[in-house]
N, C-alpha and C positions, 0 to 999 in steps of 0.2 A: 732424357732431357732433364737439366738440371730444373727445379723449381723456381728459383732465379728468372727466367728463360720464359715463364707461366703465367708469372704473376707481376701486374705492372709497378713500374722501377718507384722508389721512394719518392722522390718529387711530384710525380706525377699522380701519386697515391694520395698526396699531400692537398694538391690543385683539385684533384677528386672530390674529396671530402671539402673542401671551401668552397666547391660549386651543388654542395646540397644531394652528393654521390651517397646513398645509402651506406649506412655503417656497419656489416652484417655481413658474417662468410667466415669461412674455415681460415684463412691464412693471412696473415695481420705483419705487418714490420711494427718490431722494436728496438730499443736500445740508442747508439747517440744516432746522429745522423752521419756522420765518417764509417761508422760502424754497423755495415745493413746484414741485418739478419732475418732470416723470415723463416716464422715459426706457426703450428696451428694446435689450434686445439676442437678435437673432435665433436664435443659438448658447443661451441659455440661461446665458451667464457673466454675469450682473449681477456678483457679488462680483468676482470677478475683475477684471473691467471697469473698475470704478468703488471710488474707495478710499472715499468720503461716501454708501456704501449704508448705508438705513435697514430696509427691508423690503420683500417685494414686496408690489406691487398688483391683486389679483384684478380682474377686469373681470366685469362683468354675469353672461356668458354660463358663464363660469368657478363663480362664485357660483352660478348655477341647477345648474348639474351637482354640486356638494355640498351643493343643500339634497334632503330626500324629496320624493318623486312629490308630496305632498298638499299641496305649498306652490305658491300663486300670486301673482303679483304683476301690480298695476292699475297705469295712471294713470288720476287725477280733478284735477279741478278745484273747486279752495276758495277761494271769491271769484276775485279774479281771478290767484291762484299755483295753476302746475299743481306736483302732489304726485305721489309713489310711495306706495304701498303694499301691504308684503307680510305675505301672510295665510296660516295654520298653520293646517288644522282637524285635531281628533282626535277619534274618538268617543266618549264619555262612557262609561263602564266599564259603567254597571247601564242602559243603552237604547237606542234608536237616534239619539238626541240629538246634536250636534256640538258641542264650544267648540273660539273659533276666536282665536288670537292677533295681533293686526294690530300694524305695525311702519310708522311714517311717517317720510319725510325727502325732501328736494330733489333727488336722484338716486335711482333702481330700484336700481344695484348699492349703494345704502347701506342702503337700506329691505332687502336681502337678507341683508349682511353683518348688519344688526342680529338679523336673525332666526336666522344662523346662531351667532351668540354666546349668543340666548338657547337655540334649542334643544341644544346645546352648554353653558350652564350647568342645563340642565333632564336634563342626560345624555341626551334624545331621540335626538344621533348621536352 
């Protein structure tokens, strides 16, 4: 699996870090943004390293350790594109009822990150 594939897409890495997404991990995009590259450094000095750092890039496994225990994420298949999706459930205040919030896109770590933004603009974490 390419690393591409791992680690969440450049925008979204972007909306990350402007919702206060910790700055800190092995693998980071630089360079323009037409131009996505993603590069790491073992030591943890991106900035240092590199003068065309943009932010770093959380990876999958990363993203599951910052979202709550109650989130999970699938693959399915929709026609013939396979999908991610991650899903939020919480219990209904007045019963034992659950609403569940689902998040889709072309990679799992992006279907996570999106759910970290919203539960993050829901003040959930």
């Amino acid at each position: 699996m390419k690393i591409e594939q791992q680690v969440v897409s450049l925008k979204l890495a972007k909306e990350l870090r402007a919702n206060g997404y910790k700055q800190e991990g092995l693998f980071y995009w630089c360079g323009d943004e037409d131009i996505i590259v993603v590069e790491y450094d073992l030591n943890n000095n991106a900035k240092e390293m590199v003068s065309n750092f943009i932010c770093f890039a959380p990876t999958v496994a990363e993203l599951g350790e910052a979202l709550p225990i109650i989130t999970d994420s699938r693959k399915i298949q929709d026609g013939r594109k396979i999908i991610f999706i991650t899903r939020y459930s919480i219990r209904k205040p007045a019963g034992l009822d659950w609403e569940s919030v689902h998040f889709r896109a072309n990679t799992e770590v992006d279907a996570r990150a999106k759910m970290w933004l919203y539960l993050k603009k829901e003040k959930l974490i």
